[in-house]
Each structure stands twice: as C-alpha cells, then as structure tokens.
C-alpha positions in Angstrom: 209.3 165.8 -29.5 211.7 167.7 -31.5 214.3 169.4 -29.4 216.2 172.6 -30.5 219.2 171.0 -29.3 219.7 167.1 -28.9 222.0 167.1 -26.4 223.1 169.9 -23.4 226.7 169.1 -22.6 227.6 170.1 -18.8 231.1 170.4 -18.1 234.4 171.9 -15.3 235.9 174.1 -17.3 239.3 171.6 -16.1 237.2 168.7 -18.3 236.7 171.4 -21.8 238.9 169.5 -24.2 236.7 166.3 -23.2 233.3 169.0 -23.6 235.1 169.7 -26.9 235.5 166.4 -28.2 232.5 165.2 -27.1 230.4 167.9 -29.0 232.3 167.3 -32.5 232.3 163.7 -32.1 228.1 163.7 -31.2 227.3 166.3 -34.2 229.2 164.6 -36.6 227.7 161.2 -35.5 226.0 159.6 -38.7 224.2 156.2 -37.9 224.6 152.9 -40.1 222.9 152.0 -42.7 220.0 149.4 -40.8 219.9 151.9 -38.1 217.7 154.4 -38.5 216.5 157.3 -36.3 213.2 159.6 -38.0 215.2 159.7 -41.3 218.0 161.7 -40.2 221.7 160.8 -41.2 222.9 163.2 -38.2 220.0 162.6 -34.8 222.2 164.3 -32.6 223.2 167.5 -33.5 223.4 170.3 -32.7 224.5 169.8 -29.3 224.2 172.6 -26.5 228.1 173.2 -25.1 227.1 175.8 -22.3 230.1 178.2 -21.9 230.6 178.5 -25.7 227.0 178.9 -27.3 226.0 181.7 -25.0 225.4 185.0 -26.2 225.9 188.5 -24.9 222.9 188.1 -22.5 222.9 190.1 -19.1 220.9 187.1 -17.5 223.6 184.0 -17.7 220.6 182.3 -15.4 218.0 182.6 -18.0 220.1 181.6 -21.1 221.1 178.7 -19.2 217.6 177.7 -18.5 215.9 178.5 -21.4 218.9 175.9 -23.2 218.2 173.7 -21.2 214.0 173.5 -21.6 214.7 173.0 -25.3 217.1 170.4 -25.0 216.3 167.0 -25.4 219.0 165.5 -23.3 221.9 166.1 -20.6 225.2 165.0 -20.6 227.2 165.6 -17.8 231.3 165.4 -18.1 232.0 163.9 -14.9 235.1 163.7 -13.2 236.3 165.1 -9.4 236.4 168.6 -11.2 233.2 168.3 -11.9 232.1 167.5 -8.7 233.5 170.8 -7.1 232.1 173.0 -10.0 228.9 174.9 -8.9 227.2 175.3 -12.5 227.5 171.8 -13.0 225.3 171.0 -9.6 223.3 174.2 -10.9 222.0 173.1 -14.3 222.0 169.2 -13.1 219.4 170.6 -10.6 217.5 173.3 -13.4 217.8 170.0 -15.6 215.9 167.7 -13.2 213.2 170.3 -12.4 211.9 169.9 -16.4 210.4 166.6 -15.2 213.6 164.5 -17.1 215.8 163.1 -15.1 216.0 160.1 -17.0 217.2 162.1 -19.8 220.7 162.8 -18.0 223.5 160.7 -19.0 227.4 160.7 -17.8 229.9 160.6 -19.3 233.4 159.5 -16.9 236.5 161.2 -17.7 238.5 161.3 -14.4 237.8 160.1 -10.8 236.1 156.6 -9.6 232.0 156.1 -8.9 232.8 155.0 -5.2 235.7 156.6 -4.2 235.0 159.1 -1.9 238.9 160.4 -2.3 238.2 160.8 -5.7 234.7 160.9 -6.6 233.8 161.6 -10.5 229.7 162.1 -10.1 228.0 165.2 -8.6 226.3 164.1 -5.6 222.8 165.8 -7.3 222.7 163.4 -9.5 221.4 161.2 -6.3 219.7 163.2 -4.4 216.0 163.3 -4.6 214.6 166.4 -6.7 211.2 168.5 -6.6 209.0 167.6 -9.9 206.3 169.1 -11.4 203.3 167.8 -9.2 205.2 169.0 -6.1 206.5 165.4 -4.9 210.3 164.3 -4.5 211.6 161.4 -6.0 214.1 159.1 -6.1 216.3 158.7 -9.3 218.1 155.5 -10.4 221.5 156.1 -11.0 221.9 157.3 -14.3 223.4 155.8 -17.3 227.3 156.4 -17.3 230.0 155.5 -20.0 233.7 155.5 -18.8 236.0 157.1 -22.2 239.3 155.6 -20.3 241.0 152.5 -21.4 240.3 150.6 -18.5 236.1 151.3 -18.7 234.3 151.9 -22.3 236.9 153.5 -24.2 236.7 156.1 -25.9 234.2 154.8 -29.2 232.7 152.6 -26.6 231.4 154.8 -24.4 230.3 156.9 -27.5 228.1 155.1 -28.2 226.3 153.9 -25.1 225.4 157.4 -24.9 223.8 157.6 -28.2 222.2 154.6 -27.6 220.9 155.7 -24.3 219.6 159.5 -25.9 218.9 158.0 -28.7 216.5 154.9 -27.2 218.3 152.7 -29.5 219.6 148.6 -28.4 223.0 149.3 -28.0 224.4 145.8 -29.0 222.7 146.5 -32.7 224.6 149.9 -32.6 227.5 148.4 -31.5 227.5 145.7 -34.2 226.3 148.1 -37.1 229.2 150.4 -36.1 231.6 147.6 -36.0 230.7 146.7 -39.6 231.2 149.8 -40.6 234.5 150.4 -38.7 235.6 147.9 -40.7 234.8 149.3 -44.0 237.0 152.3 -42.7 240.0 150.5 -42.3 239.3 149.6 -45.9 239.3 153.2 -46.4 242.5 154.0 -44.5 244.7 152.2 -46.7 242.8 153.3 -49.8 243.2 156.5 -48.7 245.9 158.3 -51.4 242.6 156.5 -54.0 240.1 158.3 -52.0 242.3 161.6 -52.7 242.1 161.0 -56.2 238.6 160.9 -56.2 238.0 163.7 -54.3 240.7 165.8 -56.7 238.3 164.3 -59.6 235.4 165.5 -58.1 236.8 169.0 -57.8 237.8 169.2 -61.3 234.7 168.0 -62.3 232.5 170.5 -60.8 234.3 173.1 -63.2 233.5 171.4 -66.7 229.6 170.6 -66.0 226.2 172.0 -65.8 226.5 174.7 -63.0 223.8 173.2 -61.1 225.3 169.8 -61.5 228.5 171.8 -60.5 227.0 172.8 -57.2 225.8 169.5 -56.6 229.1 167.5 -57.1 230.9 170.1 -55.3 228.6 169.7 -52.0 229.3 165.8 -52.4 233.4 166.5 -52.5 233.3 169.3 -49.6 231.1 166.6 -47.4 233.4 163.9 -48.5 236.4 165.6 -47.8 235.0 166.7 -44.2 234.5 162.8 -43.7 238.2 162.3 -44.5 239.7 165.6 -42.5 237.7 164.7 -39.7 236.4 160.9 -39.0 239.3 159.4 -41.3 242.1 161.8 -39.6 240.8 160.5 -36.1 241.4 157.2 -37.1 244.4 157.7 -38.9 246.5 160.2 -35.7 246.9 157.4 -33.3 248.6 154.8 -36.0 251.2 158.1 -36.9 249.6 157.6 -40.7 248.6 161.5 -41.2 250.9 161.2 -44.3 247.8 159.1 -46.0 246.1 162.4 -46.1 248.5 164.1 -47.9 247.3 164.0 -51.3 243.8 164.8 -50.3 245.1 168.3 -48.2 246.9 169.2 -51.1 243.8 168.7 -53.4 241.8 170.7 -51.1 244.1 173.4 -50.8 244.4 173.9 -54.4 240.3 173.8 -54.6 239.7 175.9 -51.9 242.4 178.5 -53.5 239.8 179.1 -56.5 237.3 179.9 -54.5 236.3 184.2 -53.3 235.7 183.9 -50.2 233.3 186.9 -50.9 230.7 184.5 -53.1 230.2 182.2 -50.6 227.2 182.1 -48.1 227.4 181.9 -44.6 227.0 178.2 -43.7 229.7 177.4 -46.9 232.6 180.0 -45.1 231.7 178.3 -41.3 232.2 174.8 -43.0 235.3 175.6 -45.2 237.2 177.6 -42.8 236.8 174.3 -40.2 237.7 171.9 -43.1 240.9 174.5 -43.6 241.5 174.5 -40.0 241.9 171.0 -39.6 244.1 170.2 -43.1 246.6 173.4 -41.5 246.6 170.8 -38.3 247.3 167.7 -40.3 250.4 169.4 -41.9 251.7 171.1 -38.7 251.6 167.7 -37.2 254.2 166.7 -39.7 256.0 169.8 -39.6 255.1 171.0 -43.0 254.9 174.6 -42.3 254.5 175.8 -45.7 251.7 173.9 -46.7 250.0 174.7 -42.7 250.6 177.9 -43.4 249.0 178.3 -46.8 245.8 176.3 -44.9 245.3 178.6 -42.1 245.7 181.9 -44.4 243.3 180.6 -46.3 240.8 179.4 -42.8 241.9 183.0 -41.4 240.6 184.7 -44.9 236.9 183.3 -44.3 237.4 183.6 -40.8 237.7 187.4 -41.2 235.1 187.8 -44.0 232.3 185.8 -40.9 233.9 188.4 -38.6 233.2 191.2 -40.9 229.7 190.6 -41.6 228.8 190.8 -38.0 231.3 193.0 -35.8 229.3 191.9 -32.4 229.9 188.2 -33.6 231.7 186.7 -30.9 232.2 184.0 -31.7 233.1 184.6 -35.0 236.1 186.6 -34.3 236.9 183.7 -31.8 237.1 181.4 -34.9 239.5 184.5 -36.1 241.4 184.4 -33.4 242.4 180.5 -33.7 243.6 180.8 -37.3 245.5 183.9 -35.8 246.9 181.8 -32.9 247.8 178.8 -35.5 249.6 181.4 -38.1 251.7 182.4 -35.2 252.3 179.1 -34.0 253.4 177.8 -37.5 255.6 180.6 -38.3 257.5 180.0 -34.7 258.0 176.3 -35.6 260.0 177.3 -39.2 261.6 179.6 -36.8 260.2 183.1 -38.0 259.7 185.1 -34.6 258.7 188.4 -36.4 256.0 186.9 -38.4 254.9 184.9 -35.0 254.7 188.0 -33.0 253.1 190.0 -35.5 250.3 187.4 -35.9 250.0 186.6 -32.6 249.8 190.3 -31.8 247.0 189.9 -33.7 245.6 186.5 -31.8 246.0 188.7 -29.0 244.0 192.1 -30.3 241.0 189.9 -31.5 240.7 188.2 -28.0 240.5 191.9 -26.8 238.3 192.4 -28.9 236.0 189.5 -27.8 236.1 190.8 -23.8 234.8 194.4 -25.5 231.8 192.8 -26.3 231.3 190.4 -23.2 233.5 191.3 -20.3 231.6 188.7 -18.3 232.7 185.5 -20.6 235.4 184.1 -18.5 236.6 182.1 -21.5 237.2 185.6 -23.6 238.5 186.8 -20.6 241.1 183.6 -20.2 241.8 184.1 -24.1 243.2 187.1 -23.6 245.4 185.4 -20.9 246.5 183.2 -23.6 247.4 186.2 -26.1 249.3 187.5 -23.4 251.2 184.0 -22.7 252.0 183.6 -26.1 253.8 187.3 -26.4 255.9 186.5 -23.3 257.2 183.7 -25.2 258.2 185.6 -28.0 260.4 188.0 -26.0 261.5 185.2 -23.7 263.4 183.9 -27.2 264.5 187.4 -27.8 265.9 187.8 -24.7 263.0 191.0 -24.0 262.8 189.8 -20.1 261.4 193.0 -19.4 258.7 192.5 -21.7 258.2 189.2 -21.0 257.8 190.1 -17.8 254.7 192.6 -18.4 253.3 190.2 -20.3 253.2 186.9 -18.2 252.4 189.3 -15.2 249.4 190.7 -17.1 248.1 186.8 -17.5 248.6 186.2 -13.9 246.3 188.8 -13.1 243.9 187.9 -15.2 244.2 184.2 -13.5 244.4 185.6 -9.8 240.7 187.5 -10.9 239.1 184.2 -12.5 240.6 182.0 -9.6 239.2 184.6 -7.0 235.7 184.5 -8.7 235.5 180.6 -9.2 237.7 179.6 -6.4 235.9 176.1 -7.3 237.8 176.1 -10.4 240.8 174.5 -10.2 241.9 174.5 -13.8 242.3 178.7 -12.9 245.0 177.6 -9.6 246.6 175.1 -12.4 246.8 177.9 -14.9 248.5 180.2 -12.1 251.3 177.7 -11.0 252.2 177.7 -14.7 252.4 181.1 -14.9 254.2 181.8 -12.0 256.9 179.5 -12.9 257.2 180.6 -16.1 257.8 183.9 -14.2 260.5 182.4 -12.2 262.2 181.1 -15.6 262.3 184.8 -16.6 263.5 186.3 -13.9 266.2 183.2 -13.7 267.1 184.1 -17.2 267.5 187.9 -16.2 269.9 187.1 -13.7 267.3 187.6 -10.6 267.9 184.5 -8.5 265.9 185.9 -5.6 262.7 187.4 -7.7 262.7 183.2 -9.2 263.1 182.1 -6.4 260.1 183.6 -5.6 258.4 183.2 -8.6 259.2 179.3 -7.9 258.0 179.6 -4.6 254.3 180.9 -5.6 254.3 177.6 -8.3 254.7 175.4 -5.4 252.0 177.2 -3.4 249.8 176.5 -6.1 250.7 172.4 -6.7 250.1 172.3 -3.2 246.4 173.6 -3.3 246.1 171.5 -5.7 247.0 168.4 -4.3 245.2 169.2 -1.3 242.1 169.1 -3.0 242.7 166.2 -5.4 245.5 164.3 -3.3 245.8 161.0 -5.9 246.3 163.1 -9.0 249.6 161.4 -10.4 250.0 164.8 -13.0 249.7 166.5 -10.1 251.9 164.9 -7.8 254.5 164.8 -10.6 254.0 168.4 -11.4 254.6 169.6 -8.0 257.7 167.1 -7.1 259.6 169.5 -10.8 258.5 172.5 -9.0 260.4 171.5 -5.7 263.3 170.7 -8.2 263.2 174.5 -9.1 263.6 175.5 -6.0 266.2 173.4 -4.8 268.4 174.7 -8.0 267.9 178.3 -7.1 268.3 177.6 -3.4 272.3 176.0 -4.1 272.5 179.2 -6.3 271.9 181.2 -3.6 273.8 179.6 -1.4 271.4 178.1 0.7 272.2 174.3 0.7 270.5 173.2 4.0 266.8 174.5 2.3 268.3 172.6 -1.0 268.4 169.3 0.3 264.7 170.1 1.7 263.3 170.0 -1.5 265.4 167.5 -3.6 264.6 164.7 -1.2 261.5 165.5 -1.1 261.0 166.0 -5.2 263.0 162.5 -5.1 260.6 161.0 -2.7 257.8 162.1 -5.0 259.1 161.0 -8.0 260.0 157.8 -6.5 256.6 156.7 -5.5 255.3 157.4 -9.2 257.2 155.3 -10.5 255.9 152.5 -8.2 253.0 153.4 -9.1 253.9 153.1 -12.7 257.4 151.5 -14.0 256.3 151.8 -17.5 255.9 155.6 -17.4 259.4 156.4 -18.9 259.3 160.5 -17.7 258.6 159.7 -14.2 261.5 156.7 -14.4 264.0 159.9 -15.7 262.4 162.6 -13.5 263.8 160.1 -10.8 267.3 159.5 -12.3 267.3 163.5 -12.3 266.8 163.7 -8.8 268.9 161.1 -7.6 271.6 162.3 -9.3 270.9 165.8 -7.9 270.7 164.6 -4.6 274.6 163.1 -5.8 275.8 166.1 -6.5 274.5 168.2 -3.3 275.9 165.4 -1.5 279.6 165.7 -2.7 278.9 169.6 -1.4 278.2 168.6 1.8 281.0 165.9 2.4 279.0 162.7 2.3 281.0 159.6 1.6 282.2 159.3 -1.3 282.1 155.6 -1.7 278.1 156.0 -0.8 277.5 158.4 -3.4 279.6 156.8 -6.0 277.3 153.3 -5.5 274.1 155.8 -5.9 275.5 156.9 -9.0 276.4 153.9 -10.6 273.1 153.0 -10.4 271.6 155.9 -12.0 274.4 155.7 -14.7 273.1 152.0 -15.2 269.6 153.4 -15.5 270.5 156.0 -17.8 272.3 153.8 -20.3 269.5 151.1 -20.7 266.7 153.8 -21.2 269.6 155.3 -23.8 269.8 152.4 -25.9 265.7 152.1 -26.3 265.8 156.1 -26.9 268.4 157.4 -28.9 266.5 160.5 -30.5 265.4 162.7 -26.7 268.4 164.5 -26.1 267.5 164.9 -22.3 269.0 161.5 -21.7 272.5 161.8 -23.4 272.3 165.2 -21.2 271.9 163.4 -17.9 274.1 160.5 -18.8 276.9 163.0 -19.7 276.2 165.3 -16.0 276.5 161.2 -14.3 279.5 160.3 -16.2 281.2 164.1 -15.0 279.9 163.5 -11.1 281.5 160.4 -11.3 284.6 161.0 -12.4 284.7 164.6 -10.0 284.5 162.0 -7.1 287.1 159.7 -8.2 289.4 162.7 -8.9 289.0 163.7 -5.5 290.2 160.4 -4.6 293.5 160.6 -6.8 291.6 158.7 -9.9 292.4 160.3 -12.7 291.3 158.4 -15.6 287.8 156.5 -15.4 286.1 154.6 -18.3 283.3 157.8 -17.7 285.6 160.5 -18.8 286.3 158.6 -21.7 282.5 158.1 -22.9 281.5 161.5 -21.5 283.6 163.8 -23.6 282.5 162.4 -27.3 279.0 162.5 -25.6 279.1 166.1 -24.8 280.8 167.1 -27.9 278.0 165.1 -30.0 275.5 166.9 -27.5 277.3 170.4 -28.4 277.2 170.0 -31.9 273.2 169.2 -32.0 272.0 171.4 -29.6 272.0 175.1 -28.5 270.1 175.2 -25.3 272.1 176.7 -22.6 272.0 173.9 -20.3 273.4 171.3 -22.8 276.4 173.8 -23.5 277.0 174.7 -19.8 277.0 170.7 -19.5 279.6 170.8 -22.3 281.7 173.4 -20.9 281.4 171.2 -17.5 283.0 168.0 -18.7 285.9 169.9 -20.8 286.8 171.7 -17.5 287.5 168.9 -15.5 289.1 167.1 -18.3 291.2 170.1 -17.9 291.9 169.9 -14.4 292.9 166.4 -14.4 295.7 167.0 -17.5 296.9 169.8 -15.3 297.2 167.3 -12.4 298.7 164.8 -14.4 301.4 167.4 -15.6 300.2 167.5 -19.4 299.6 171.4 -19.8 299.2 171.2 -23.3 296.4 168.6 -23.1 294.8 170.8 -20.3 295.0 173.7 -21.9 293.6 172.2 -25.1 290.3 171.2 -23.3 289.9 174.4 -21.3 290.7 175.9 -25.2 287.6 173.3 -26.3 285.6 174.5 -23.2 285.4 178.5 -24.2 285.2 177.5 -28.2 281.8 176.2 -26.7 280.8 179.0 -24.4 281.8 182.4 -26.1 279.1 182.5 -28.5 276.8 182.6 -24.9 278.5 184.0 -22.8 278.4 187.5 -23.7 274.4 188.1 -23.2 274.0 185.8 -20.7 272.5 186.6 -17.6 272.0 183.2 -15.5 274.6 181.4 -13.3 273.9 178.3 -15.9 276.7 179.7 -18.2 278.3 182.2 -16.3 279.4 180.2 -13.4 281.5 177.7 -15.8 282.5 180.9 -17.8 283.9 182.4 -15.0 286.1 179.3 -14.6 286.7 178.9 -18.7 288.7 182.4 -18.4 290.5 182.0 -15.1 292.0 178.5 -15.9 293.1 180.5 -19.2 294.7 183.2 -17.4 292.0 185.2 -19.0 291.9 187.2 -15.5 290.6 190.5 -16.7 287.7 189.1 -18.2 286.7 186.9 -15.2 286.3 189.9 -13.3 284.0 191.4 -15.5 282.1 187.9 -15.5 282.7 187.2 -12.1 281.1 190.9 -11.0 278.0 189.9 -13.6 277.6 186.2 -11.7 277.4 188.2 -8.4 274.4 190.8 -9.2 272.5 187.9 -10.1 273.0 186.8 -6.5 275.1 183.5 -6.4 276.4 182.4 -3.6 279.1 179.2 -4.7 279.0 176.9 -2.4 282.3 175.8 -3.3 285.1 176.3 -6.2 282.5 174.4 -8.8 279.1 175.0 -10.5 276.1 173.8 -9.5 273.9 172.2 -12.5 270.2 170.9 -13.4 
C-alpha cells in the first residue's frame, strides 16, 4: 500500500531534538545501489513529526488520527519522558486500533527496557489492544534500536529501523551501507575536489542550453545538499567543517545570483534549508561574516514563503529561525544593536505564529524563547529592569504550559532555568534577597525533577550548581549556618558524580569548586586551620594536573588562582608571610586580568593583589603594599562605578580604604549595603 506518510514519529516534547534528527536523517535516507525498494531512491519520506506538521485545526484529536490511518508506520522516541507523556500512550493506543501493531518500532534514547526506576518504553506498547474483529491480543515486544554508544549507535540503530519498516534483511543493509560509508570517507578527504566540481557545475549552468541549464543546476543543488547535509554529519564530529569551506563559499556566491522572486515554491523551501545549514557550518567556526551573508540570504526566501501565504505557520517559523540565527551571529562578532534588532524580530514573528494558533504549545514556547533571548541582550547592557520583564514574561508562559502538561517535564526544566536566570539578574542589580529567591524557586524545580527521574546524572549535577547559588547568596547575606547547608550538600552531589564518572572533567571541577568553597566558609567559621589547609592542598593538586591537560578554559586558572589566595590567607593568619602560592598566584591573576573581563575573574584579581598588600604592610614594606593595593584599583575602577553586586563592590570597598580613599568607600560602602550584604567578617566572600 502506498502510505501518505512512511513513517509517524511519536515523541515527549523533552526527546524533540532526537524527533528532529530522526525525521531529517529518515527523509533524507537514500538506499545503496543493490538495495532496492519499488524504485524509489528516498522510501521513507516524508515522515509524520506530530507537533510540527499540524495545521490550524480546532480538532487536535482528529488530525492526529487521520495522520496516523495514512501512515505506514510508527516510531516511537522512547525514553522515561516518554513514558510519562500522555499523547505518546494516546496515539500508541489510536496506532494499535488500525489493526498494525506490528508496524510500531522504538527507537531508545534515554532510560533502560527493565528498569522499573528508569523505564524508556510506554507500558501500552504491552498491553493487549482491542482490534478490528472485537478480540484483544497480545503483541510481541516490538522491534527497538538503542542510538546510545553503549546499544546500536546512532547509524546502527538507523538502520534496524529502516530495515524493520522497510521489510528489508538488515545484515545486506548493513553491509551495502558499510560499502558505501566507505566511499564517503573517500569523499571526506576529496572534499575541497568535490567543491570544485560543484563551483563547475554552477558556472556551467550559465553558458549552456537553458534547459540543459536547469538540468545541471538541479544536479549541483542536490549534490551540494548531499555535501551540507550527509557529508557535514560526517565531517562535525572529526572538527573537519573547514573541508566545506570552498563548497559554502561556492554556494553562496551561486545562490547570490539567484531572485528569490523567480523561484517556485519547492526551489525557495530547498535553498533556504541548504542556506541555513552553510550559515551553521560557518558559525561553527566563528566566521560571522560569511554566516551572516548565509542566513540573509535563507531569511530572504524565508520571507518571500512567508509572504505568499500570511496564515503559513510554519513558514514564518522557518522565518523566525533565520531571524533567531541573524541575531545570534551578530552577538557572537559582538554587535548587540543589530542582535536585538533582529531578534526583536525572531521575537515579533513567533507572535505572530501564536495569532494564528494560540493552541500550538510549541508557537506558544517560541515566543518564550524570543522573550529569553531579549533578556539577554539587556542583561549585557546592564537594562536589569528590562531584563527583568522579559525573563518574567517567559516564566509565565512556562508556569501556563507546565500547568497544562504537568506530565511534561522539559516545561519544569525550562522553568528552573528561567528562574535562575532571574536570580542572576536580580544578583546583578544588587537585590540579594529577590536572587536569593529567584535561586530558591530553581532549586524547587531540580528537585521535582529529580523526584520524578531520581538517576538523571544532568539532573543531579544541575541541581547540586543550583544549591551552590544559594549557598553564595546565603554568606552574602550573612546567613552562614544555611550556607554550609547547601555547600555540603552541592559537594556531596558533586562528589558522587564523579564516582560515577572520573572521566567527566566538569563534574571533577564542579567538585574542586565546592571543596574549596566549603574551605573558604570554613576559615569563616574557625575550623582548624591545619584541616583546611590539607583539604586545600589537595584541591590545589587537583587543579594543577587538570591545568596542565587544559590550558585554553579560563575557569581553571580562575579556581587555581582563588586556592593559591585561601591558602596563603590561612598561612598569614598563622604568621606565614611568604608561601610558594602567593608567588604563582599573582602572575596568574594578572595573566587572568589581562585576558578576561568577566567580573568574577577581576574581583579574583583585585582579591590576590589585596592580600599581597596586607602582607607588605605587615612585613613593614609600605611602598610594596601600597604598590599592589595601587595594582588592585588599576584593575577594579573601570567596574566599579556601575556595579551593582557584592562580587566587585565588596573588594572595592576595601581597594579604597586600604588607600585612604575614605570618602569614596563610604559612597561604596552605602551602595554594598542596599544590596543587602551582611560580611561575615573583614573579607569578601567569592564563587
């Protein structure tokens, strides 16, 4: 029978970007050459992705349904979200009643097949169903490829399913794609040739017969899909994009002759994706210029789809993503007025797309997104007020959606992000108390979360930063008891990760980051010294082995530099004043300084040159003291005066009073205390 669509993909909204990828990679499947399928190079598409192929329709039930009778097979996306989502049971169940359940095929992305803790298939995929001559029957479990490393993988499991919808042997398909895998890699490293080809092919369709012309340009535009979209696949994981350069370029410069105008509508739906994706290969190696000049020219056909049809949804979705990546590039090459301004417009063409369906929750989570990325843009500028408005706007939108699908948990997940980055705003403004209950609401969140899928590792490490949020803005406040509440537990959390994986390099640092917090709160509250200097040691230890295997992430200079300054605060208190720390940390912060402008590294800066400071004063060299307190406000001032958080104004405070700068320090002092800080003793407290 020949089926409208070849496959139905059922999916959590969570699991999308696996719906996603599984749709692309199906409808671009073509079989090889010995394997053949009623003649057609493509069997399997198009594919049914519910949630983004339905229309305006007042009856979500019958659209559903009626997809699903002309669909010759069902995939379901199966992971523990998948088992708490209601339309997946639903069209499972609407599935089975056609008579076909041995048409359904799973596809594992998360979760185990017997773990009860952690199930990954819907428990209707089991059960027995009502069939057309009124009996119930039993159904074998159905055929399921794992995409994770340790099942199928990802090509793997591929193509077990189209073997399975497909009724093909699967070792054949195997070994045919093999072979032609092979060829590929051929192709990858012939890839600049391939480019010249494809330029040839361009330049050719200009000097010959017009219908020749068409023909040889068809040929180029499908090769050059092959080589943005198959080859780039292959080429991303190996860090190779730069093989596609000369064949982006190429395309770019073909695609700029064309009028958008003259083209039909199939020819602007395939170029604008083929533009899309070359803007995507250039952002990935941070060539904005040339991105830029790809997604203009995506955005252009984009608009002239839109226009033909103002009711097209998801045409002015397509819009909206060439929107979103204009923005996106012009914030990378650090243009914020052209970012806002086009993602002003990302955000006016979501709008735009709940106008026509106010029921599409994904329109309606768009929007969220438009307003997410505007909050960004005036978090940079400093605009807390409007950055405010706008992430509280997306939180409503979340608290709706996570109120009307409460089985959804990608909605909670959304909402702890938001909520935290609320609490970094309101940190930023000088609100300790509003973050701290912005942080507090995050946590809430995590801890849903966890509840409902307790072995989550993201999860687990997700909520364990959250607890480290609060603990910061609990010392700020004064509030050191609550502190130490949260840092050992974040530490605790952090810790297990890292049994459960001791290659996972974050979790390792996440852990150093704790420990060393749980250092510093320590020397607050009078714990030994000689205890906390053996914890520290440790971490410094830590720190310097992970530094020598990772020069280029500035996070870990940043913590080695805060160890190094503990260390030597403790061993002042003791009468030590010189340590082989100070001496590393103070070229280490200055190199940190002189690379990077985030408020933390320069409060860290300002940090180290204080207690330098304090020690030449204690030692009796003034000059040497005062030339480091000097070094200290060189590296503030340019912060200081619009800042709003304890972060710099705490060791500000301190810059000016050590220089007899008392006047000032009033003024900054009185500015640190509407924020809300309580120090806990004559020192700052730091990330």
């Amino acid at each position: 029978m020949d089926w409208r669509y070849q496959a139905f993909i059922s999916y959590s909204h969570e699991d999308s970007d696996w719906a996603l990828w599984l749709m692309r990679r199906l409808e671009r499947y073509r079989l090889p050459s010995g394997v053949q399928d009623k003649g057609r190079s493509r069997p399997l598409s198009p594919v049914f992705l519910d949630r983004e192929e339905m229309t305006s329709s007042p009856d979500l039930g019958a659209t559903i349904k009626q997809a699903l009778a002309v669909s010759g097979a069902l995939i379901v996306i199966c992971s523990p979200a998948a088992v708490r989502s209601q339309y997946v049971t639903q069209e499972i169940v609407e599935f089975r009643k056609l008579g076909r359940a041995n048409r359904i095929y799973c596809l594992i992305v998360a979760g185990e097949p017997n773990d009860s803790a952690n199930p990954c298939f819907p428990a209707v995929l089991f059960e027995p169903t009502l069939i057309g001559d009124g009996s119930h029957a039993t159904v074998a479990e159905p055929l399921a490829a794992d995409v994770r490393p340790h099942g199928d993988g990802k090509q793997d499991a591929l193509l077990k399913l189209i073997a399975g919808i497909l009724e093909l042997e699967l070792d054949v398909l195997r070994r045919r794609d093999h072979v032609r895998q092979r060829r590929r890699l051929v192709s990858i490293t012939g890839a600049s040739v391939l480019g010249m080809v494809f330029a040839a092919m361009l330049g050719g369709a200009a000097i010959i017969a017009e219908r020749r012309a068409e023909q040889r340009q068809a040929q180029a535009e499908s090769l050059l899909q092959y080589m943005v979209g198959d080859l780039r696949e292959s080429l991303e994981p190996i860090g190779r994009l730069d093989l596609l350069d000369g064949v982006a370029d190429a395309a770019t410069s073909y695609f700029r002759t064309i009028d958008a105008e003259d083209l039909s509508h199939e020819e602007l739906v395939s170029q604008a994706e083929v533009l899309m994706q070359i803007g995507e290969i250039h952002f990935a190696q941070l060539q904005y210029k040339e991105a830029l000049e790809a997604f203009h020219q995506a955005n252009k056909r984009n608009r002239q789809l839109a226009s033909d049809n103002l009711q097209a949804g998801d045409q002015i979705f397509q819009r909206s993503q060439s929107e979103y990546w204009i923005g996106a590039t012009h914030l990378q090459a650090g243009d914020i007025a052209e970012a806002n301004s086009w993602w002003r417009r990302y955000r006016d063409s979501a709008e735009s797309l709940i106008d026509i369906d106010p029921t599409r929750v994904d329109w309606r989570r768009e929007v969220g997104y438009g307003y997410h990325n505007l909050a960004i843009i005036a978090l940079k500028t400093r605009d807390h007020e409007t950055a405010q408005d706008y992430f509280s706007l997306e939180e409503q939108i979340l608290e709706d959606l996570s109120s009307e699908h409460p089985e959804e948990s990608s909605y909670i997940a959304d909402l702890a992000d938001t909520t935290s980055w609320l609490g970094n705003n309101a940190y930023q403004s000088g609100n300790l108390v509003k973050a701290l209950d912005y942080y507090q609401k995050s946590t809430l969140h995590l801890e849903e979360l966890n509840t409902r899928t307790p072995n989550n590792a993201g999860l687990r490490y997700w909520l364990a930063n959250a607890l480290m949020f609060e603990h910061k803005m609990l010392l700020f406040l004064g509030r050191p008891a609550e502190a130490r509440g949260k840092i050992d537990r974040a530490s605790h959390e952090f810790g297990e990760l890292v049994i459960l994986d001791e290659s996972n390099g974050e979790w390792a640092l996440a852990r150093l980051r704790a420990l060393a917090g749980q250092v510093e709160l320590g020397i607050l509250e009078g714990v030994d010294s000689k205890l906390l200097l053996s914890e520290l040691d440790d971490v410094i230890q830590a720190l310097q082995i992970i530094l020598a295997s990772e020069t280029s992430n500035p996070t870990i200079p940043f913590r080695l530099v805060r160890s190094y300054r503990l260390k030597t605060q403790l061993l002042f208190a003791q009468g030590v004043t010189s340590s082989r720390e100070l001496e590393l940390s103070i070229p280490l912060s200055n190199d940190l300084h002189r690379a990077l402008g985030d408020e933390k590294y320069i409060a860290e800066v300002a940090r180290a040159n204080l207690l330098v400071g304090d020690i030449k004063e204690f030692e009796g060299d003034f000059a040497k003291a005062n030339e480091a307190w000097q070094q200290a406000y060189k590296v503030m001032v340019a912060f200081a005066e619009e800042a709003q958080s304890p972060e710099i104004l705490d060791p500000w405070t301190q810059v000016l009073l050590r220089l007899g700068l008392d006047s000032e320090a009033g003024l900054a002092f009185k500015k640190l205390e509407k924020t809300g800080y309580r120090p806990i003793a004559a020192r700052s407290v730091s990330d």
